[in-house]
C-alpha positions in Angstrom: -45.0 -157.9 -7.7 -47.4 -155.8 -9.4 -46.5 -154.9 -13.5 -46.1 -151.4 -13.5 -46.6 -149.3 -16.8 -47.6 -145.9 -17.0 -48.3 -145.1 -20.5 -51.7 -145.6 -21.6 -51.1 -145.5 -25.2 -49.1 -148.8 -24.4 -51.7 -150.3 -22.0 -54.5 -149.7 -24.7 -52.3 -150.8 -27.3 -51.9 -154.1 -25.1 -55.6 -154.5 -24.9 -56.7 -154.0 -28.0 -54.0 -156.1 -29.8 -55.1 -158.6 -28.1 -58.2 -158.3 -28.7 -57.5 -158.0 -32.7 -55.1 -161.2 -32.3 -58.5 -163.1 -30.6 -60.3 -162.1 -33.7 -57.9 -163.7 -36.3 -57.8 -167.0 -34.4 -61.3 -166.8 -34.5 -61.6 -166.1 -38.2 -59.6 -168.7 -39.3 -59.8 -171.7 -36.8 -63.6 -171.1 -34.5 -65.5 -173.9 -36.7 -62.7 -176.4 -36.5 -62.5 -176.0 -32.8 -64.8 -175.9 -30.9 -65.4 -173.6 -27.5 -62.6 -171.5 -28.9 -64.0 -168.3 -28.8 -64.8 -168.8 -25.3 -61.2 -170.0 -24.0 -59.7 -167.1 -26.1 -62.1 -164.4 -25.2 -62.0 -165.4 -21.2 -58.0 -165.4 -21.3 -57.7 -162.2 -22.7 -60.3 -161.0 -20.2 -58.4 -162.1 -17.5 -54.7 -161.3 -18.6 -56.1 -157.6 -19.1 -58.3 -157.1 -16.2 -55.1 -158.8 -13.9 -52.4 -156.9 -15.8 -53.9 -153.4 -16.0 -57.3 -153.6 -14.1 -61.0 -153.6 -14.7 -60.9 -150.4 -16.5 -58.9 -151.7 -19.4 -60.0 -155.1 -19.1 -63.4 -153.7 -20.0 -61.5 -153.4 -23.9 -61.3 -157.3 -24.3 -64.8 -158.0 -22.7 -66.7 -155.2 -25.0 -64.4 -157.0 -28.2 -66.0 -160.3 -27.0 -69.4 -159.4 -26.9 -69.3 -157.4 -30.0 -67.4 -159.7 -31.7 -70.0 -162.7 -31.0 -72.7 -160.0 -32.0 -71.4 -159.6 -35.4 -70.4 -163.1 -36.0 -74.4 -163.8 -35.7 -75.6 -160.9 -37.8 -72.8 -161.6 -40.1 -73.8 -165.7 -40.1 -77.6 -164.2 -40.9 -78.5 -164.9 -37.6 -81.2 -162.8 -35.5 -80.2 -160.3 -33.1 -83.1 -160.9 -30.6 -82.9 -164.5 -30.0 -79.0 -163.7 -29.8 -79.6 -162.0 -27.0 -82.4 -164.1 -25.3 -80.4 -167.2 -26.0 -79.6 -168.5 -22.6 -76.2 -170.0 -23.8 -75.3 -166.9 -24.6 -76.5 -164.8 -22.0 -74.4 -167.3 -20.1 -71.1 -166.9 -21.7 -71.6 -163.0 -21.6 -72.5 -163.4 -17.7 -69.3 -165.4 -17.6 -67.1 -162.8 -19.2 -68.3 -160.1 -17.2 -67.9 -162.2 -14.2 -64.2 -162.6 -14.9 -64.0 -158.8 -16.1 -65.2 -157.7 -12.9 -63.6 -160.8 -10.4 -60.3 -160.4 -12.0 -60.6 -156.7 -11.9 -61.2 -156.3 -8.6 -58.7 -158.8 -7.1 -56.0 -157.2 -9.3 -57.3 -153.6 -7.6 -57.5 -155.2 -4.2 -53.7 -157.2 -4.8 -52.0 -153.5 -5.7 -53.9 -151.7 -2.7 -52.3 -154.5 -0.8 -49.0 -154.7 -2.8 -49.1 -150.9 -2.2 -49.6 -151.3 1.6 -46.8 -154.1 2.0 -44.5 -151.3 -0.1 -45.2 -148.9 2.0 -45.0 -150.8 5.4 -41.4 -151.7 3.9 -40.3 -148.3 2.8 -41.8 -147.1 6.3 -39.4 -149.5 8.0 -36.8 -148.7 5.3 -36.9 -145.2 7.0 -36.7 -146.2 10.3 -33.9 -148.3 9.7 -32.1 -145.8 8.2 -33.2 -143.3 10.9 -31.9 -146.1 13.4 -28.7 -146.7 11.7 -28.0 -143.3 12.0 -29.0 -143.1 15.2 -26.8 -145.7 16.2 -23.6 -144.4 13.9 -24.4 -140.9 15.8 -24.0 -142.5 19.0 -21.2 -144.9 18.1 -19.5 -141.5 16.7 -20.0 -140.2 20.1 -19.0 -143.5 22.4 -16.2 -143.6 20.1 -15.2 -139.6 20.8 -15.9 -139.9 24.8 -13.4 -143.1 24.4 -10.9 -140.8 22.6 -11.1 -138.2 25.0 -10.8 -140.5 27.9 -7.9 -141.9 26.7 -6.4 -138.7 25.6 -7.2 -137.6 29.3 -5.4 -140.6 30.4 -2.5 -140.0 28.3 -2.4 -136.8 29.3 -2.4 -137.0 32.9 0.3 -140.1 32.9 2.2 -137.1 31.1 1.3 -134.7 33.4 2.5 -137.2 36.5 5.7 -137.8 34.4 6.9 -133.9 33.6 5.7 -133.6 37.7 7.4 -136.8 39.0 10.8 -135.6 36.8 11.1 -132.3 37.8 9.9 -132.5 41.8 13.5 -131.6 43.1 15.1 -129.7 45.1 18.4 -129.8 42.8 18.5 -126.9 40.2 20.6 -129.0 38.3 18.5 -132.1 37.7 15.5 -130.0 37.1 17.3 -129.0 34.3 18.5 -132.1 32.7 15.5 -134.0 33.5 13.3 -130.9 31.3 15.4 -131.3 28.5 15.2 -135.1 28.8 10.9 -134.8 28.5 10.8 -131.9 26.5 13.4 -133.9 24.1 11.2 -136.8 24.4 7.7 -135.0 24.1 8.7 -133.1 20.7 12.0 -134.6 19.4 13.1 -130.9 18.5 16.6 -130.8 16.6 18.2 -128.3 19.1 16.4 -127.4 22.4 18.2 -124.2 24.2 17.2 -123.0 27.8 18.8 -118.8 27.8 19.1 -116.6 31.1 17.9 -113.5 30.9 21.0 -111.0 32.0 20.5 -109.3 35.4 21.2 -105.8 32.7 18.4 -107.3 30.8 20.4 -106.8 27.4 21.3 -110.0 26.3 20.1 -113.8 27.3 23.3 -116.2 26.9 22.4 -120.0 26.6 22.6 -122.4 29.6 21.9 -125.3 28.0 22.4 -125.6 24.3 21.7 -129.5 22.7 23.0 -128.5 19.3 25.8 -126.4 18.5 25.6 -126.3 15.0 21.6 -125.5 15.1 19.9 -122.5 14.1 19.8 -120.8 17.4 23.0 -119.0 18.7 23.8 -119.4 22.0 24.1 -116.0 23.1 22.2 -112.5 21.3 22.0 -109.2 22.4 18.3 -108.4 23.6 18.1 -106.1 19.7 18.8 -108.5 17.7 17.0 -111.6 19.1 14.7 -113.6 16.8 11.1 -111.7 16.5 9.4 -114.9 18.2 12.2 -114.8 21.5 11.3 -111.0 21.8 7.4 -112.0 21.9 8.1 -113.6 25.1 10.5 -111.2 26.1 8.1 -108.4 26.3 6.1 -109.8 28.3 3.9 -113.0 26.8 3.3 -115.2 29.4 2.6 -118.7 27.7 4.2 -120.9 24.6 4.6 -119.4 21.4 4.6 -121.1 18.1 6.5 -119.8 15.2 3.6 -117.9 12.8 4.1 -116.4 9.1 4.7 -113.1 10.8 8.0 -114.4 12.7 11.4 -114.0 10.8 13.5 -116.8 9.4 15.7 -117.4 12.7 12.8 -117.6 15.2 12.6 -120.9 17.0 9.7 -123.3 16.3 8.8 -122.5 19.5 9.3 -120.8 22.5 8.1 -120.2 26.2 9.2 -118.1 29.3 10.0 -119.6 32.9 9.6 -117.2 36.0 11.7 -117.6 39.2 10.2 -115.8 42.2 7.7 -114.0 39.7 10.2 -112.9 37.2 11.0 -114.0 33.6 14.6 -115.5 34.1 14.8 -118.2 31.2 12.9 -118.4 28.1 13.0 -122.1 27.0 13.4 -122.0 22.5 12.8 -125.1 20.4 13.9 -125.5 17.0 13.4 -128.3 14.4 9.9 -129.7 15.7 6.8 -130.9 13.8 4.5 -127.9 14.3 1.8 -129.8 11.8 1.6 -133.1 14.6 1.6 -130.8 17.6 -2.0 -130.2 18.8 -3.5 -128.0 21.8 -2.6 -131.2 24.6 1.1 -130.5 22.9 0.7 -126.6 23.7 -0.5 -127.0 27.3 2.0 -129.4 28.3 4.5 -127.6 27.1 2.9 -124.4 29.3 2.4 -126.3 32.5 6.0 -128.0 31.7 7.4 -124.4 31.8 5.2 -123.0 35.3 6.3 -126.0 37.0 9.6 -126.1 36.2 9.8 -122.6 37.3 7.8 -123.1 40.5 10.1 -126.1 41.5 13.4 -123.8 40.4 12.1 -121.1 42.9 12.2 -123.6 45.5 15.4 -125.4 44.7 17.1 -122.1 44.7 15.6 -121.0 48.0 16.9 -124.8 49.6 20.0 -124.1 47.8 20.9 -120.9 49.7 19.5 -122.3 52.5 21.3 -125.4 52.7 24.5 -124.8 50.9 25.3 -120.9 52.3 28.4 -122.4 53.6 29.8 -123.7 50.5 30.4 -120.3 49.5 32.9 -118.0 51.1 31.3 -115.4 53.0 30.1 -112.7 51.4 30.7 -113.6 47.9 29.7 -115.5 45.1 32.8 -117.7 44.9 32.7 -121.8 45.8 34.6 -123.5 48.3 36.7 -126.1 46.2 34.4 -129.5 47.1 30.9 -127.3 46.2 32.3 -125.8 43.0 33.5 -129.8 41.5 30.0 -130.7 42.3 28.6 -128.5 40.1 31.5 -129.5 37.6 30.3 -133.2 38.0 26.4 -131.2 37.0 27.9 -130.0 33.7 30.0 -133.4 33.2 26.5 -135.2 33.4 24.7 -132.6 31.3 27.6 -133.0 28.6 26.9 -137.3 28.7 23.1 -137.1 27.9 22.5 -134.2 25.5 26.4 -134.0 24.3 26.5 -129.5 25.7 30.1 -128.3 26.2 31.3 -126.2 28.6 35.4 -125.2 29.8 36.9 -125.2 32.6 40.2 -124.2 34.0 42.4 -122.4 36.5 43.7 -119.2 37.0 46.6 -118.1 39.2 45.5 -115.3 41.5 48.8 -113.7 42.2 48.3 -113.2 46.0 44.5 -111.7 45.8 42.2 -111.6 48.6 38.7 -113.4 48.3 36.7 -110.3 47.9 38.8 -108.8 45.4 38.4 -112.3 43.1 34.6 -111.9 43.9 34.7 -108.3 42.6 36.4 -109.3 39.8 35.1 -112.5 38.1 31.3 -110.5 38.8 32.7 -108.5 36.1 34.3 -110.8 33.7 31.7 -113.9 34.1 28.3 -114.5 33.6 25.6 -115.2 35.6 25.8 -118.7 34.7 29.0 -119.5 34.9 31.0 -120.4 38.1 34.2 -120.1 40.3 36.3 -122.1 43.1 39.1 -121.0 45.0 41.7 -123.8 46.1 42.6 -121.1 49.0 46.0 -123.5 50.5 47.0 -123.3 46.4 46.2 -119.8 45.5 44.4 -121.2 42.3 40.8 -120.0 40.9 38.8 -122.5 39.2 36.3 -121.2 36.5 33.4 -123.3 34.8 31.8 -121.6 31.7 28.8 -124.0 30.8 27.9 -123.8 26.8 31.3 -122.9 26.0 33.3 -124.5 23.0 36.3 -125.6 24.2 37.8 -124.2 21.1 37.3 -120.5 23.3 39.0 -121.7 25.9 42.2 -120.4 25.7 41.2 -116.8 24.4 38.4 -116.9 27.6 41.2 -118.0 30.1 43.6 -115.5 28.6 41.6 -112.8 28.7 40.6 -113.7 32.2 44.0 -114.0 33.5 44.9 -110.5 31.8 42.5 -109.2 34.0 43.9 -111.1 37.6 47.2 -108.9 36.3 46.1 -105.6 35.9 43.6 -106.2 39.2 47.5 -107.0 41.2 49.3 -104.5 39.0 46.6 -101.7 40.2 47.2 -102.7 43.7 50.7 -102.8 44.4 
């Protein structure tokens, strides 16, 4: 490596301490040894020229010759045959040989020292530009692989939510959204509301959690600020924002039957930091689908099951209306929602005037079944507390009276 210094003060300093520390060897020891002034002069030449170059090693050499000079004017000696002394001229010649050999190789060693440096910082830099090359492209392997596997992940979810709701059974398309939805965001209380046919109120069909946040049935005025977002006509998932009052959901989204809004699905209790925009569009395309494939299942339904209702009204035929009870028992086994059911005596009524009635008293959701041999209606209220069942079945019955007491 080459000695660096870049004060001159300090390389001249160098130089001619040297020089000064030749001359008082020389003072004291040059007659008892002999060649002395030659080793000491040539070494100092030499360390100088190498160490700083020719230009400073010229201090040492110019000390030497002077030096020698005054030793032989100072020792009475004559200048002229000084100089014409071939000895001398000799060691002079040598001295300036080493001046200038030493000089230049130390010249010719940093230009090459200089070139080798540079070479290496060159390839320094194109290390570095190929490391971050390659970091930039490992970046980018390493975000394609992401992506792909996030498009994986997202199309085996995208196959699941299909494969789980592709029925033609209302009822398991609804269990089985709450099962993925429940599984997707682990919300604390998931509820799926029907939009009245008067459009002033949406009353819960599914309810996971009682005790949540969410009632189970509001009046279309007073629903939470994020449910009347979707209300009014969003067509896409909400999230809760800072401009949403305290009992909006976390989330919520609508789901159109034959082209209308009739559910709007609300989540409540879910991690709105962790979900991200794969999150969102499930959740989006979870909701269209559902509502495509409950468009269908409703039209196969009718189709299919027209005779399981009494003609011309909305009441079951007793085997129909216990399948939908066994619906609401297996609804109330996975996510724990109540419901009530019971019977009512009819007093003698025909079919249509039950039909007229219960359209009044029940809602849109909930169902009926007349045992026609025993004169008994059967009602199913899904979301209900069993705790309301005997103010729901008296007030029901109340009105089977007055209905008879009108008539006769």
């Amino acid at each position: 490596m080459i000695y660096k210094q870049s004060n001159i003060i300090l390389k001249l300093a160098e130089s001619f301490g040297l020089s000064f520390a030749n001359l008082f060897f020389l003072h004291f020891f040059s007659e008892n040894i002999p060649m002395l002034s030659e080793v000491l002069w040539s070494a100092a030449i030499v360390l100088i020229s190498l160490r700083y170059g020719i230009y400073f090693g010229i201090v040492p050499f110019c000390s030497a010759v002077f030096s020698s000079i005054a030793f032989e004017i100072g020792n009475g000696g004559d200048l002229y045959l000084y100089l014409t002394d071939l000895s001398n001229m000799l060691v002079i010649s040598l001295f300036f040989f080493l001046l200038l050999f030493t000089g230049l190789s130390r010249n010719s060693q940093q230009e090459r020292y200089f070139d080798i440096t540079n070479g290496y910082e060159e390839i320094l830099e194109e290390k570095k530009i190929l490391e971050e090359t390659l970091d930039e492209a490992l970046n980018i392997n390493e975000t394609y692989r992401k992506r792909f596997l996030e498009s994986e992940d997202q199309y085996a979810d995208m196959y699941e939510m299909i494969t789980a709701l592709n029925s033609t059974d209302s009822d398991t398309i609804f269990n089985e959204m709450v099962r993925i939805v429940n599984q997707r965001f682990t919300s604390r209380q998931l509820c799926l509301y029907l939009i009245s046919s008067q459009g002033d109120s949406i009353r819960s069909k599914i309810n996971t959690n009682q005790e949540g946040r969410l009632k189970s049935d509001y009046w279309l005025d007073e629903v939470p600020s994020l449910i009347g977002k979707v209300i009014k006509g969003q067509e896409h998932v909400m999230f809760r924002s800072r401009e949403d009052d305290e009992a909006s959901p976390a989330a919520a989204g609508p789901v159109f039957v034959y082209g209308e809004m009739r559910y709007i699905l609300a989540l409540d209790g879910i991690d709105l930091n962790a979900c991200t925009s794969q999150h969102i569009q499930w959740l989006d395309w979870c909701l269209k689908w559902m509502g495509s494939r409950l468009s269908f299942a409703y039209t196969y339904e009718r189709e299919k099951n027209e005779h399981q209702r009494y003609p011309g009204t909305g009441i079951y035929q007793l085997a129909s209306f216990f399948k939908r009870f066994n619906a609401e028992l297996e609804r109330a086994e996975k996510i724990g929602q109540p419901f009530v059911i019971f019977e009512l005596k009819t007093d003698r009524l025909m079919i249509s005037e039950i039909d007229l009635l219960m359209k009044k008293q029940l809602r849109e959701l909930d169902s009926a079944g007349w045992d026609e041999e025993a004169g008994i209606l059967y009602v199913l209220l899904p979301g209900v507390d069993p705790a309301n069942e005997p103010a729901v079945r008296e007030r029901l019955q109340n009105a089977i009276r007055k209905e008879v007491a009108s008539i006769t």
